[in-house]
C-alpha positions as CSV (number, residue, x, y, z in Angstrom):
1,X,163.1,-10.3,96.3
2,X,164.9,-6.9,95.9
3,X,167.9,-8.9,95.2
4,X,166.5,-10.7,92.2
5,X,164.8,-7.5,91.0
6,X,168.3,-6.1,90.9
7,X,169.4,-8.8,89.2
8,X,166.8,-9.2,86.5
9,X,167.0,-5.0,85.8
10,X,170.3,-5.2,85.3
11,X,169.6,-7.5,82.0
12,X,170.3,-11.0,84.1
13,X,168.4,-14.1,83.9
14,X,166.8,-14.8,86.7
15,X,168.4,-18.5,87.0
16,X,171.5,-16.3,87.5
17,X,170.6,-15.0,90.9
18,X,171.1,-18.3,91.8
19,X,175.1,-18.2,91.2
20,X,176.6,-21.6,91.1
21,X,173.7,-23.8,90.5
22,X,173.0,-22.8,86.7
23,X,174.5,-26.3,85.6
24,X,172.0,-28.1,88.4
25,X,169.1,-26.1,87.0
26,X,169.7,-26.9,83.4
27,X,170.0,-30.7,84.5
28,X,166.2,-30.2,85.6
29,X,164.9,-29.2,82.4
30,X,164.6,-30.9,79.0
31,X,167.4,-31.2,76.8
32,X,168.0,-28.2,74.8
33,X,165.5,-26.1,76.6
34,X,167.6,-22.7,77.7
35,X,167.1,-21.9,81.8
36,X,168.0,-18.7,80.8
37,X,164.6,-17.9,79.8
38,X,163.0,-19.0,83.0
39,X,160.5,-17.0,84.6
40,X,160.9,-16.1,88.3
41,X,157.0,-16.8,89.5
42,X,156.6,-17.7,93.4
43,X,158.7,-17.1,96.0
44,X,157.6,-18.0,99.7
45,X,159.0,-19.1,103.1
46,X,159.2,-22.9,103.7
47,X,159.9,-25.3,106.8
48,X,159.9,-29.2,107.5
49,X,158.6,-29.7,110.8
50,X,159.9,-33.4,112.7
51,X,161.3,-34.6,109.3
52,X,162.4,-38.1,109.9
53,X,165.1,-40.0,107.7
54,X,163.0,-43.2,107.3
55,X,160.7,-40.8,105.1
56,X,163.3,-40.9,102.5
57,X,162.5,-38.8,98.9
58,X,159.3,-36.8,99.1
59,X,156.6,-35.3,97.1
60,X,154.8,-32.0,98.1
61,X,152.8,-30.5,95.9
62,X,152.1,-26.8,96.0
63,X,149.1,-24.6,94.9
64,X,150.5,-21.0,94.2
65,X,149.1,-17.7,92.3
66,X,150.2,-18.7,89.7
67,X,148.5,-21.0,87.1
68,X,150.4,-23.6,86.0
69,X,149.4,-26.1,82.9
70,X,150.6,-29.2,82.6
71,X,153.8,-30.0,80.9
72,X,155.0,-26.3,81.8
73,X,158.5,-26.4,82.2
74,X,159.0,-25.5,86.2
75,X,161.9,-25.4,88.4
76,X,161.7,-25.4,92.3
77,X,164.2,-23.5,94.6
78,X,164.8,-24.2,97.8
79,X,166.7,-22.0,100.1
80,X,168.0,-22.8,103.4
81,X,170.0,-20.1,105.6
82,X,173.3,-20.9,106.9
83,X,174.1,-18.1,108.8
84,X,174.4,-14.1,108.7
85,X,176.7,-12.0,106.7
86,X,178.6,-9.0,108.4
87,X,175.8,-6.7,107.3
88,X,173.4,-8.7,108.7
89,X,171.6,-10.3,105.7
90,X,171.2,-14.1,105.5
91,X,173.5,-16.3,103.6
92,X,171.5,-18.7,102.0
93,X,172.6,-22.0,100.1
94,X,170.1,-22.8,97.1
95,X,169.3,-26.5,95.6
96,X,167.6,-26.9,92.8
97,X,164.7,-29.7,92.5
98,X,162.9,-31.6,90.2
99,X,159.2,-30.0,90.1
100,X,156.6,-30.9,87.0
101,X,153.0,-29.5,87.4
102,X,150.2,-32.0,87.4
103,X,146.9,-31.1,87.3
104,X,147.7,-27.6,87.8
105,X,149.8,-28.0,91.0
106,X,153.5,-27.8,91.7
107,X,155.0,-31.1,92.3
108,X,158.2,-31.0,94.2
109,X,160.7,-33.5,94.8
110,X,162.4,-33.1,97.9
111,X,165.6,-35.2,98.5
112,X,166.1,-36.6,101.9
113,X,169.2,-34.4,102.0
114,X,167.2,-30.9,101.8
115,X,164.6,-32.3,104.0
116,X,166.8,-32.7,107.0
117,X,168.2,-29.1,106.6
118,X,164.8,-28.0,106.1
119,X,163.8,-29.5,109.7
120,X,162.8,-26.4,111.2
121,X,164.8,-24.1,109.7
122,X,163.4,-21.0,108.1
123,X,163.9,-21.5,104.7
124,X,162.2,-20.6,101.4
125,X,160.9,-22.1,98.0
126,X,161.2,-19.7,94.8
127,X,159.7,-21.2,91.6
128,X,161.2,-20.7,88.4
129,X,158.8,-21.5,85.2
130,X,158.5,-21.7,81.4
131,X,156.5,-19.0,79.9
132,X,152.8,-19.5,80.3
133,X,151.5,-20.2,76.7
């Protein structure tokens, strides 16, 4: 979180923390919306436990501090570590999923790909969101 602060003081978007998948977060939102003005809202740790293949795609839906409305323009995050820098702080690859809100909860769509590197690893989930009218 310190990481994004730094990043966000320093006049940055907060998409930009997330260097190298700006192109697959602006795929996720509507055409001509700018992820540049996405707000960085939730941030939490996440794990799959006994995740099988035959499960395929899936949908999780989240409840978080944050109200969401429908339609809201939302983002999700996932981060999975894949192993430890020389000062001893994670490396963590990001993906970016689809997420719309419905009936005030975060829908995620998880790809079978994310799931199984999710399997009980100690990952996280960081929401990025349209400004709350």
């Amino acid at each position: 979180l310190a990481n994004v602060a730094a990043v966000v003081a320093g006049g940055a978007s907060p998409v930009s923390y997330f260097a190298g998948k700006e192109e697959d977060v602006a795929a996720l939102v509507p055409e001509g919306f700018d992820p540049n003005t996405l707000e960085f809202n939730e941030f939490s740790p996440l794990t799959a436990v006994n995740y099988d293949e035959s499960y395929a795609d899936v949908v999780v839906s989240f409840k978080f501090a944050t109200e969401y409305a429908d339609g809201q323009v939302v983002v999700a995050m996932v981060g999975i570590p894949t192993g430890t820098n020389p000062d001893g702080t994670a490396i963590v690859e990001w993906y970016a999923l689809k997420a719309e809100v419905v009936g005030g909860l975060v829908a995620v769509s998880f790809t079978q790909e994310v799931l199984a590197l999710l399997d009980g690893a100690e990952g996280m989930i960081a929401i990025l969101s349209e400004s709350a009218a």
